[in-house]
MARLUM-542825 format. One record per atom (N, C-alpha, C): residue in three letters; x, y, z. Coordinates in steps of 0.02 Angstrom, whole numbers, padded with zeros to 5 digits, always signed. Layout:
// MARLUM-542825
AlaXYZ ...
END
This chain:
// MARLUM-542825
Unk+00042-00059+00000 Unk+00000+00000+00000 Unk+00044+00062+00000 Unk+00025+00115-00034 Unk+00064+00185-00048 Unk+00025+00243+00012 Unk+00065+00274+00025 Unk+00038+00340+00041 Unk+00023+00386-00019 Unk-00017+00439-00010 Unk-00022+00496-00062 Unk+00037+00524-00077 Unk+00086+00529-00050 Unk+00154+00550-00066 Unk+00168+00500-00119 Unk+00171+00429-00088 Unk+00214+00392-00138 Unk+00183+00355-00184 Unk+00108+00396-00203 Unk+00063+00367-00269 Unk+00076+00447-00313 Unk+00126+00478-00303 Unk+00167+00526-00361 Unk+00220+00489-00398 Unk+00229+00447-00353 Unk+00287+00410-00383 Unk+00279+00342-00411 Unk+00223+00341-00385 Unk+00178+00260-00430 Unk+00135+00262-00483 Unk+00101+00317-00498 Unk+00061+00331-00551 Unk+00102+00330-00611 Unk+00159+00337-00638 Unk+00173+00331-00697 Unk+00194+00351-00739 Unk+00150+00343-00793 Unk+00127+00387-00851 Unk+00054+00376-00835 Unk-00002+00349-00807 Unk-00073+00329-00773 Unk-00100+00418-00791 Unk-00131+00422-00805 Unk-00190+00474-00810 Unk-00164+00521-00860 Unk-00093+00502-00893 Unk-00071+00561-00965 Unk-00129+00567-01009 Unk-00137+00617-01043 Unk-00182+00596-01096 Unk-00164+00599-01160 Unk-00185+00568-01204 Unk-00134+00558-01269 Unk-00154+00649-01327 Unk-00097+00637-01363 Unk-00117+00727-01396 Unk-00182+00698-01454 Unk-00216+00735-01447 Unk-00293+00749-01494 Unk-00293+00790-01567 Unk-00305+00778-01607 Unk-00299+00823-01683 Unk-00375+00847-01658 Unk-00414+00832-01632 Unk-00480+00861-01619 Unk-00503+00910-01586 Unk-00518+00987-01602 Unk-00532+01043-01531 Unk-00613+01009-01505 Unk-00638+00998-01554 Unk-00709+00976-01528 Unk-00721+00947-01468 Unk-00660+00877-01460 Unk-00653+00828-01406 Unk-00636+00871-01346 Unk-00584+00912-01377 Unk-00545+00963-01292 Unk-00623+01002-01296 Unk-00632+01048-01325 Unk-00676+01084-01294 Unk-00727+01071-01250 Unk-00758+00971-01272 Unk-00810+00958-01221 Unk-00766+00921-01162 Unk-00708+00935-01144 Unk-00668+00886-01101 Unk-00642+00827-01095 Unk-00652+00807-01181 Unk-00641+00728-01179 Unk-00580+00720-01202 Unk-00549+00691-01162 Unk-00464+00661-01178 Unk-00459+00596-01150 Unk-00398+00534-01186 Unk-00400+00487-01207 Unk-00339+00471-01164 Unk-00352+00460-01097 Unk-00306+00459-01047 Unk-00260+00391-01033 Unk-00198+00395-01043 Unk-00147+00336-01044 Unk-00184+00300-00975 Unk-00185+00218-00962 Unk-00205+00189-00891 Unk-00286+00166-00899 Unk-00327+00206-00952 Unk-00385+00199-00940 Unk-00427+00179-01003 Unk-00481+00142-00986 Unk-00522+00118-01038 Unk-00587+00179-01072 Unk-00590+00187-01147 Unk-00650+00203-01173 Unk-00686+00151-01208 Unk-00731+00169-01231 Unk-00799+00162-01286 Unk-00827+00198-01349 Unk-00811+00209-01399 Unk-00861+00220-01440 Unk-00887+00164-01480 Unk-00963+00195-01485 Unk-00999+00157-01487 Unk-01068+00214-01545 Unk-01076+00160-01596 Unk-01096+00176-01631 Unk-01139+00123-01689 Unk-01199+00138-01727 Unk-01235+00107-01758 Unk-01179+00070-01818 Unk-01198+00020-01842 Unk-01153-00018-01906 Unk-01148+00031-01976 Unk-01079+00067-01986 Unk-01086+00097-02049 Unk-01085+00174-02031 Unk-01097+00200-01965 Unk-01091+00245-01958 Unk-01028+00293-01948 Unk-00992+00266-01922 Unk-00916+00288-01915 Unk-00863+00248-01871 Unk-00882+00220-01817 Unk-00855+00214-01767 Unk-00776+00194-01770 Unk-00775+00140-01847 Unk-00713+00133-01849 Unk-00641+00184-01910 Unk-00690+00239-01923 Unk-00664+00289-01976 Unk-00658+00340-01898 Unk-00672+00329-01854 Unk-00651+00395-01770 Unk-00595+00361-01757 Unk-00601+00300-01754 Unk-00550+00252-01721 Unk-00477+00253-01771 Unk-00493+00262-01807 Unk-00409+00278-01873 Unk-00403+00332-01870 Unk-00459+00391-01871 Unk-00425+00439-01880 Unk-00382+00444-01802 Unk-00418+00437-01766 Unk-00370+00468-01699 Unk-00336+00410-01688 Unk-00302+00366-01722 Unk-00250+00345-01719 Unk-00203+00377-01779 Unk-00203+00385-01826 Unk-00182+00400-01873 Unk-00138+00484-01879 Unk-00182+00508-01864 Unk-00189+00591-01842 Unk-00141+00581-01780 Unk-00177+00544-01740 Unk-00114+00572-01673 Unk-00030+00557-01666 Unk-00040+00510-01708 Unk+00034+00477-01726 Unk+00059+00448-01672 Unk+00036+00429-01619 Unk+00070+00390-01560 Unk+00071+00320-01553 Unk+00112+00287-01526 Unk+00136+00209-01519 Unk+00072+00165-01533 Unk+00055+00127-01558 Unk-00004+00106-01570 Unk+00002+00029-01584 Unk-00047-00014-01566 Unk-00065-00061-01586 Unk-00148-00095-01585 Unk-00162-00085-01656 Unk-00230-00090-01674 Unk-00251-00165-01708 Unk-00321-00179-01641 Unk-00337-00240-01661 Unk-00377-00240-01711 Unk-00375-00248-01765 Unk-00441-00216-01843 Unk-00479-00306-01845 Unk-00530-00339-01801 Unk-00543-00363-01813 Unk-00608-00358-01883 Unk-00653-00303-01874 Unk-00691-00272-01922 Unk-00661-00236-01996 Unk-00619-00247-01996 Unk-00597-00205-02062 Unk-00536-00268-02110 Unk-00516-00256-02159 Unk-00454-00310-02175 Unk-00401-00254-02168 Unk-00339-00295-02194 Unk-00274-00271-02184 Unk-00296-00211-02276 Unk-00330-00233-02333 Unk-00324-00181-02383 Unk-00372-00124-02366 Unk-00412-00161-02324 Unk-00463-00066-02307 Unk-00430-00010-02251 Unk-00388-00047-02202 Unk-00350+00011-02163 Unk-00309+00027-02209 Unk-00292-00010-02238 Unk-00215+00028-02289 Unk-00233+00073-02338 Unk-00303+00076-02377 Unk-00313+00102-02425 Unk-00345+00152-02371 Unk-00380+00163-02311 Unk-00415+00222-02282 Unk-00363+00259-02245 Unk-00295+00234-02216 Unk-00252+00265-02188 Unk-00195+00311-02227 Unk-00187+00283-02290 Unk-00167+00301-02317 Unk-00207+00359-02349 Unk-00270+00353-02375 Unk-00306+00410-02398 Unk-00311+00471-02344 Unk-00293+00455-02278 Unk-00290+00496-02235 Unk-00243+00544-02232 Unk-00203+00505-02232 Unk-00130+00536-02222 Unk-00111+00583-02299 Unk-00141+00560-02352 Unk-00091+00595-02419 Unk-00158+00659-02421 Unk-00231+00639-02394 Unk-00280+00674-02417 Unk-00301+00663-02487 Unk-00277+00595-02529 Unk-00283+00563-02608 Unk-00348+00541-02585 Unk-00388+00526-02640 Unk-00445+00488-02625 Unk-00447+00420-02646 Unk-00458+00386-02590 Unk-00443+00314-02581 Unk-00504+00268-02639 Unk-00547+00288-02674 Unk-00537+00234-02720 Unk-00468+00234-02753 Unk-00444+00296-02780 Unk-00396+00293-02826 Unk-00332+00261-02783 Unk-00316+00282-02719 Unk-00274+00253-02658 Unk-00279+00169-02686 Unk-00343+00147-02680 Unk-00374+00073-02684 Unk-00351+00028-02749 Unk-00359+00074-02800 Unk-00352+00042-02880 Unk-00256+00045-02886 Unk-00225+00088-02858 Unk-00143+00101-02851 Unk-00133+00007-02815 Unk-00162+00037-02747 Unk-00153-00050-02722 Unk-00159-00102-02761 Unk-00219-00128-02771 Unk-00221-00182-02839 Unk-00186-00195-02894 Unk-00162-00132-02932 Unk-00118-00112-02984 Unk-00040-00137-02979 Unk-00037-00117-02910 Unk+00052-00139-02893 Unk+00086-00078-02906 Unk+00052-00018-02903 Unk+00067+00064-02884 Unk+00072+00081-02841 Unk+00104+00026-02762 Unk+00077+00087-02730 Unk+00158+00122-02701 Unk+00219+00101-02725 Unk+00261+00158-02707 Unk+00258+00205-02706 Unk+00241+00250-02715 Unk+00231+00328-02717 Unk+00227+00318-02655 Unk+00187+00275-02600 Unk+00155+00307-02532 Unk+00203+00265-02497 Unk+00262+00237-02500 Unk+00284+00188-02448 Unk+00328+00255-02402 Unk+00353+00307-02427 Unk+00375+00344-02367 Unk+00338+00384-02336 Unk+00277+00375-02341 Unk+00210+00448-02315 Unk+00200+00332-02245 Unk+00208+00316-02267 Unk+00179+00247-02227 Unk+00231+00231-02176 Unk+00279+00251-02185 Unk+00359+00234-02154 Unk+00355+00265-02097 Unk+00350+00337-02092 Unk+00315+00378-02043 Unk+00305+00359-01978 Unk+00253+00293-02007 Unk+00209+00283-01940 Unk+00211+00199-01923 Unk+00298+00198-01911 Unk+00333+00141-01911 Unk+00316+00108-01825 Unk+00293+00137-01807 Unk+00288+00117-01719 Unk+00198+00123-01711 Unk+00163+00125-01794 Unk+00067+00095-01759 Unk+00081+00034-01798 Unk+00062-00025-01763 Unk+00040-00099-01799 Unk-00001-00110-01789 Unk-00048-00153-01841 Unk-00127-00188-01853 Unk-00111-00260-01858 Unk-00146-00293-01829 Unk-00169-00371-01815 Unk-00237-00347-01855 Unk-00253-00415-01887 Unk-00306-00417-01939 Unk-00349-00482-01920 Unk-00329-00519-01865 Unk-00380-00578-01847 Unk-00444-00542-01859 Unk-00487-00596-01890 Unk-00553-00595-01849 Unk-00585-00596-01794 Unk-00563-00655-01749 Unk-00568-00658-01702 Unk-00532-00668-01634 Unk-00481-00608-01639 Unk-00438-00637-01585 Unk-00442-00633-01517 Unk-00420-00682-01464 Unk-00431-00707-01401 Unk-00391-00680-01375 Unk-00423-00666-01299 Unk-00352-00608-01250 Unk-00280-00665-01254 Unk-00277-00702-01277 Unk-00210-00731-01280 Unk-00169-00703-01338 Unk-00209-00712-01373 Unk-00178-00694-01441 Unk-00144-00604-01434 Unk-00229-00579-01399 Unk-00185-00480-01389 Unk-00138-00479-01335 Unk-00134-00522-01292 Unk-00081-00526-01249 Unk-00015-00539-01269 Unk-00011-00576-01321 Unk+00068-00626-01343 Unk+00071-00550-01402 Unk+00038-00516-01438 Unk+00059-00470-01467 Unk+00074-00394-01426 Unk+00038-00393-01356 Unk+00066-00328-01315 Unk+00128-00347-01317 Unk+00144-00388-01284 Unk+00227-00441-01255 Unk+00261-00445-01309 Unk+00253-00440-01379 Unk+00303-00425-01447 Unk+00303-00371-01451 Unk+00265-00316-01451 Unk+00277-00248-01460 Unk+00315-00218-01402 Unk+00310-00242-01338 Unk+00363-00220-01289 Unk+00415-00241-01294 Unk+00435-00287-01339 Unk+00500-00344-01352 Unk+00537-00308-01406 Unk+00496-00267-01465 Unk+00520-00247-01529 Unk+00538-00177-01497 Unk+00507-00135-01458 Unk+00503-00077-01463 Unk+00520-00060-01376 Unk+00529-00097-01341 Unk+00558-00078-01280 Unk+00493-00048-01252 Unk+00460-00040-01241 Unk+00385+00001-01229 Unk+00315-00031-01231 Unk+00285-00023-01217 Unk+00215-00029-01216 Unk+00192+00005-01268 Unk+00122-00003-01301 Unk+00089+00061-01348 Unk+00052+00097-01266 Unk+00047+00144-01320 Unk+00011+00221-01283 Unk-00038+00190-01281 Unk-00082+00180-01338 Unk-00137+00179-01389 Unk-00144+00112-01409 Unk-00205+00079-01398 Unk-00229-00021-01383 Unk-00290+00011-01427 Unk-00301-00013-01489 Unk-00378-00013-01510 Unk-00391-00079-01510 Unk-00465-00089-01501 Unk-00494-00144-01506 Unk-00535-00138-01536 Unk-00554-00165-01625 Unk-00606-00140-01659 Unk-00627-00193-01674 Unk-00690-00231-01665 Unk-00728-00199-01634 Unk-00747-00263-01523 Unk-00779-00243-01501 Unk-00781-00257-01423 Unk-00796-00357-01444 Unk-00849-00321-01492 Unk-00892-00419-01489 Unk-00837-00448-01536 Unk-00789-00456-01570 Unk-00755-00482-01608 Unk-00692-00512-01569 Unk-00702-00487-01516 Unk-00668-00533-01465 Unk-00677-00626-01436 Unk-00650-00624-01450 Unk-00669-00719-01451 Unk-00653-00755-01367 Unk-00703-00739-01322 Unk-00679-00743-01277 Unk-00729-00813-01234 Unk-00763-00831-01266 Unk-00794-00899-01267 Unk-00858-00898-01271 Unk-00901-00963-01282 Unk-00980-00948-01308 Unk-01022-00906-01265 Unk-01071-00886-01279 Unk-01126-00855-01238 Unk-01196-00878-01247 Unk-01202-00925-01203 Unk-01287-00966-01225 Unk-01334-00943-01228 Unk-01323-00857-01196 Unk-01405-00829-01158 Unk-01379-00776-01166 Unk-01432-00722-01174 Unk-01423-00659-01146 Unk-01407-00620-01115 Unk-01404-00668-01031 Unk-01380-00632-00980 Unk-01305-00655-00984 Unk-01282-00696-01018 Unk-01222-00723-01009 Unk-01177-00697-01074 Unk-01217-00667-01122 Unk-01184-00625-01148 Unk-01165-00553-01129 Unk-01223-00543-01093 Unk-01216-00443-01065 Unk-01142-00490-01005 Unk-01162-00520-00974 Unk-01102-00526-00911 Unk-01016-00527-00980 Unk-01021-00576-01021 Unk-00967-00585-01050 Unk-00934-00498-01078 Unk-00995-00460-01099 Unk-00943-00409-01130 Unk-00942-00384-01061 Unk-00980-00356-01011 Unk-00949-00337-00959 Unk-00868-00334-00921 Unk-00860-00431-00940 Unk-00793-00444-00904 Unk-00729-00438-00958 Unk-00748-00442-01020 Unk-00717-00397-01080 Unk-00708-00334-01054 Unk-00734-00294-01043 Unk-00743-00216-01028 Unk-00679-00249-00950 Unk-00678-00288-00912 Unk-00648-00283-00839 Unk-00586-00282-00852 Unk-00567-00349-00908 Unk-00522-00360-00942 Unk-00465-00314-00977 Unk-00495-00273-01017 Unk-00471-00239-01049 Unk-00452-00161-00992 Unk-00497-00168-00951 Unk-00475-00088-00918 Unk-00430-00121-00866 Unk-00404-00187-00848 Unk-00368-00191-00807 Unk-00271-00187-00849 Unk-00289-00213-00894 Unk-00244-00216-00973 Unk-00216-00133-00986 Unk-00271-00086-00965 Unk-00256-00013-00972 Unk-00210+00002-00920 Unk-00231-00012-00872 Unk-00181+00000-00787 Unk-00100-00039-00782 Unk-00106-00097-00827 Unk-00041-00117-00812 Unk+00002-00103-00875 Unk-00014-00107-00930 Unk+00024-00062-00977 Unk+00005+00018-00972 Unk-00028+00029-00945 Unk-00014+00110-00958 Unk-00055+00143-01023 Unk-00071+00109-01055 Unk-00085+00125-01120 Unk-00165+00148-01123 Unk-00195+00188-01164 Unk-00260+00211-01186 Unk-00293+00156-01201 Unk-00347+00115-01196 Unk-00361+00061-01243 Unk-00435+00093-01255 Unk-00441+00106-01302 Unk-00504+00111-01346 Unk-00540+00050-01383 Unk-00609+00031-01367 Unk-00628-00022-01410 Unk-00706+00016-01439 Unk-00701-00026-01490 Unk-00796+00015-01516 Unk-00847-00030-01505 Unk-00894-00012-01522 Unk-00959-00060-01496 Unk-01013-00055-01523 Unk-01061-00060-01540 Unk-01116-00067-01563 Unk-01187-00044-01494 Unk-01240-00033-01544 Unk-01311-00005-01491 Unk-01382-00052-01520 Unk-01395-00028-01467 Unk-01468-00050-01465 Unk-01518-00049-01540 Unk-01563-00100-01550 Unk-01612-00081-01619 Unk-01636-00011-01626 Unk-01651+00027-01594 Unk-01674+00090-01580 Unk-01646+00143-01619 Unk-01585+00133-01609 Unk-01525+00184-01634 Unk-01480+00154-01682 Unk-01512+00104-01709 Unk-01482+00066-01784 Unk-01453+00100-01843 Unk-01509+00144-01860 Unk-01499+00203-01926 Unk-01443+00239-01923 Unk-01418+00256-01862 Unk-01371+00304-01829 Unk-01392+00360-01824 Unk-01445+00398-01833 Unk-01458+00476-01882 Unk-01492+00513-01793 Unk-01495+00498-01744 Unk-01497+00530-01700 Unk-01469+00512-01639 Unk-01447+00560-01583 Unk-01406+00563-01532 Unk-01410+00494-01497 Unk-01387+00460-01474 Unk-01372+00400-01416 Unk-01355+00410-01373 Unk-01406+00385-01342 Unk-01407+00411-01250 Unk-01344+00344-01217 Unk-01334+00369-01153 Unk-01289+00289-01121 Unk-01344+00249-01115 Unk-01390+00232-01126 Unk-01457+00188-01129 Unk-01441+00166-01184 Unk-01421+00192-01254 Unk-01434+00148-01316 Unk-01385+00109-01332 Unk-01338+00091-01262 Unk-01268+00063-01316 Unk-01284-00026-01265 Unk-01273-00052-01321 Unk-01278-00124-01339 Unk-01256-00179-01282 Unk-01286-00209-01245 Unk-01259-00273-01182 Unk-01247-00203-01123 Unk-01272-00161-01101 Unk-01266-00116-01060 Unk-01190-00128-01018 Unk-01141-00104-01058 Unk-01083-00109-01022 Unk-01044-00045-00976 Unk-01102-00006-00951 Unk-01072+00079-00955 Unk-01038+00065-00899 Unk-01021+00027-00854 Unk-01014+00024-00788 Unk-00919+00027-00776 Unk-00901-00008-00825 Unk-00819+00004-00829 Unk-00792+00058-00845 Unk-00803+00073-00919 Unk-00749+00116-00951 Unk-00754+00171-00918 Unk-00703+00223-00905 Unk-00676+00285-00880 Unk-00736+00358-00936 Unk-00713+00299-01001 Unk-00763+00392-01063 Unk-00794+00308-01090 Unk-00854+00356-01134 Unk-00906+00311-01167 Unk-00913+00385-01210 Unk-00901+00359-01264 Unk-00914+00429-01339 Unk-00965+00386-01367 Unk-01033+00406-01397 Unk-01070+00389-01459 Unk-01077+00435-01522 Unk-01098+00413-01568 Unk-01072+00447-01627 Unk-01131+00424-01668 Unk-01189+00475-01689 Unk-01233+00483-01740 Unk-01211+00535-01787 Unk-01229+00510-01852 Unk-01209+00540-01913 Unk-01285+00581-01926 Unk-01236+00632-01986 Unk-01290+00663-02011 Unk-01264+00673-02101 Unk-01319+00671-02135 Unk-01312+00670-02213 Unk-01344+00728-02247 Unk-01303+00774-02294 Unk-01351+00812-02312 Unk-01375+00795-02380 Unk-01359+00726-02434 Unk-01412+00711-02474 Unk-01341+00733-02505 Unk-01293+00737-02521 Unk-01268+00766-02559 Unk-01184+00724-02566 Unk-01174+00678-02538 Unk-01113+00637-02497 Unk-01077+00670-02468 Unk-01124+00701-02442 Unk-01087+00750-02381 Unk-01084+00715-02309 Unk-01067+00721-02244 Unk-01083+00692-02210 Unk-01051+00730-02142 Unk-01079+00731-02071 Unk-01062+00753-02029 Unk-01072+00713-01979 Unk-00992+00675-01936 Unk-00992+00633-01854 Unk-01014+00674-01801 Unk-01071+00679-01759 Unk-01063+00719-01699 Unk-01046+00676-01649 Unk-01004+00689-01588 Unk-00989+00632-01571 Unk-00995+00661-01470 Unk-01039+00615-01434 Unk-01076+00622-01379 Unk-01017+00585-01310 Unk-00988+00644-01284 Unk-00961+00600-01217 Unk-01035+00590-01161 Unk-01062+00526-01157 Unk-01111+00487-01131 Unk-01109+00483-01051 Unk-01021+00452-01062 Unk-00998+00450-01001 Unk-00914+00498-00987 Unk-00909+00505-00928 Unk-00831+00544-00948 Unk-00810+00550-00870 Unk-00782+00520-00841 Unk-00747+00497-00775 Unk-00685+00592-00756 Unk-00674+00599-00812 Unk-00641+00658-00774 Unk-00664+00740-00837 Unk-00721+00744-00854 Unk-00734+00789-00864 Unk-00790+00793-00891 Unk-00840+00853-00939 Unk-00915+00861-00943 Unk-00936+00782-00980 Unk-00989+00785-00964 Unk-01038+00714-00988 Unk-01108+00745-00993 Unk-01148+00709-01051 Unk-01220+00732-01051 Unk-01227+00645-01062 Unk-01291+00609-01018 Unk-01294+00557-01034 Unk-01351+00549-01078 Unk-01383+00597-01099 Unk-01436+00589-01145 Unk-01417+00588-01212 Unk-01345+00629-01247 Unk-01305+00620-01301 Unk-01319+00666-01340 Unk-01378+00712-01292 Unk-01378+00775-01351 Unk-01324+00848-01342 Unk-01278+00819-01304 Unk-01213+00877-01319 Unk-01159+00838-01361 Unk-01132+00853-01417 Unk-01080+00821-01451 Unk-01042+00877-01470 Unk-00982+00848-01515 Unk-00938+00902-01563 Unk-00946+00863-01627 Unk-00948+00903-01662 Unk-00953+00894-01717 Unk-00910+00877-01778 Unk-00901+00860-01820 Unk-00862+00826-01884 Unk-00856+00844-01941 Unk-00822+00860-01981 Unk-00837+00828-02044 Unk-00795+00786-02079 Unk-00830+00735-02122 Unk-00824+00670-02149 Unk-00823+00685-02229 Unk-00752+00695-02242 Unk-00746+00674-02297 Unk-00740+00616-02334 Unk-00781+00605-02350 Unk-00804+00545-02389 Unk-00741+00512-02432 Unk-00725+00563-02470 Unk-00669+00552-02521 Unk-00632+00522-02485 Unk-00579+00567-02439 Unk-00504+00537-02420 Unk-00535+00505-02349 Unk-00577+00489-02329 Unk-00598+00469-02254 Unk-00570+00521-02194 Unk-00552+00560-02214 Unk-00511+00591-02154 Unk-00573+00657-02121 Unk-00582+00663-02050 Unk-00623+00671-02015 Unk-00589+00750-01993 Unk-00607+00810-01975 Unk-00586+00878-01958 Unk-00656+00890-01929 Unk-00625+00978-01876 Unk-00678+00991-01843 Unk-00717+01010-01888 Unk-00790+01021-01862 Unk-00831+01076-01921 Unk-00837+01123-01893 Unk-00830+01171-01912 Unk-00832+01264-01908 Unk-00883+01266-01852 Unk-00904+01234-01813 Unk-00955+01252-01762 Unk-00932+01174-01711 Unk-00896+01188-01696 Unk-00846+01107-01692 Unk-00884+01068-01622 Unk-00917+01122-01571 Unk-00951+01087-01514 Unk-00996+01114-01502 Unk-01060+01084-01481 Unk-01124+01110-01441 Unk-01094+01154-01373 Unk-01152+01198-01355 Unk-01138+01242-01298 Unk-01148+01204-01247 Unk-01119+01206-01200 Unk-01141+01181-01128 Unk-01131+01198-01056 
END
């Protein structure tokens, strides 16, 4: 046991927060604190895993991303469209082609984020890859994505209640995983039938196996379309352990979603008042 004196000297790096390309996020108080677990959580198709690249991508810090939802050619062709601002079909058709040098030193860059592409990988499997990235790189990552929460293979679930308990101890799992590496771990998640469409705010009520009880932040993220392939993320801190929270989800910051290169910026009105 520590005294308060000597939990200055035990905390770490524990409560850093990683740097943000987002004012939207600072302005509503949400930062992505080394030690601790988030959530976003969002309808299928809506963004959750185009938030999750960009603020890995954008922030440029130590990273290791579990892309069970995506393959190894859609992060490459969306990260890359990120980073050059090219638009990733054409990014996409370079790939296929056997064009894609032009981008191997814009990719080189960001020699310290790695992606695992299982489908379904088991805390053994993200464990034996934390323990290689501390082996390759002397370090821990900052930054643990887990895309997405249920793609975790962590054994059957016969029932309902034994599924809400399973992501629960996923959620225990993973925020205890935050405390001993140090690292941010972000995973995404899915909601309720209700809030399927994505097209309005999500309350901490609408997100999926009610897991609000762990994570430190819980972000949701409803889109908006103006008919035009235009598109705007607003994105709702639900929950937020060290700063503002609306749990009803109608305070967000706002987005915009360029479609083309996937890459996500504030919009000129970047946060609701609060």
């Amino acid at each position: 046991m520590y005294s308060l004196s000597q939990s200055i000297r035990m905390k770490g790096a524990a409560g850093e927060p990683l740097p943000s390309p987002f004012k939207g996020l600072a302005k509503l108080e949400v930062e992505l604190r080394r030690g601790e677990l988030s959530v976003a959580v969002a309808a299928a198709g809506t963004g959750k895993s185009v938030f999750a690249l960009n603020e890995t991508v954008q922030s440029n810090v130590p990273t290791l991303y579990f892309s069970a939802d995506s393959t190894a050619a859609t992060q490459l062709v969306r990260a890359t469209a990120i980073l050059t601002g090219d638009d990733a079909r054409e990014v996409k058709a370079k790939l296929h082609e056997g064009k894609f040098a032009e981008y191997e030193s814009v990719l080189a860059k960001r020699w310290w984020q790695r992606f695992n592409y299982s489908a379904r990988p088991t805390p053994a499997e993200i464990e034996l890859h934390l323990a290689s990235y501390k082996e390759v790189f002397g370090i821990y990552p900052h930054l643990i994505v887990i895309d997405n929460l249920t793609n975790i293979d962590a054994g059957a679930a016969d029932s309902a209640e034994s599924y809400t308990f399973g992501l629960e101890g996923l959620c225990d799992y993973l925020s205890e995983m935050a405390r001993e590496t140090h690292a941010h771990v972000m995973a995404t998640h899915h909601v309720i039938g209700e809030y399927s469409d994505g097209l309005k705010p999500i309350p901490q009520s609408g997100i999926k196996g009610k897991i609000s009880r762990v994570p430190s932040l819980i972000l949701t993220i409803h889109k908006e379309v103006d008919g035009m392939d235009g598109r705007t993320l607003h994105i709702s801190p639900v929950k937020n352990r060290e700063g503002f929270e609306d749990s009803s989800g109608e305070t967000y910051a706002s987005f915009n979603f360029n479609t083309r290169n996937v890459r996500l910026t504030d919009a000129e009105n970047y946060a609701t008042a609060f």
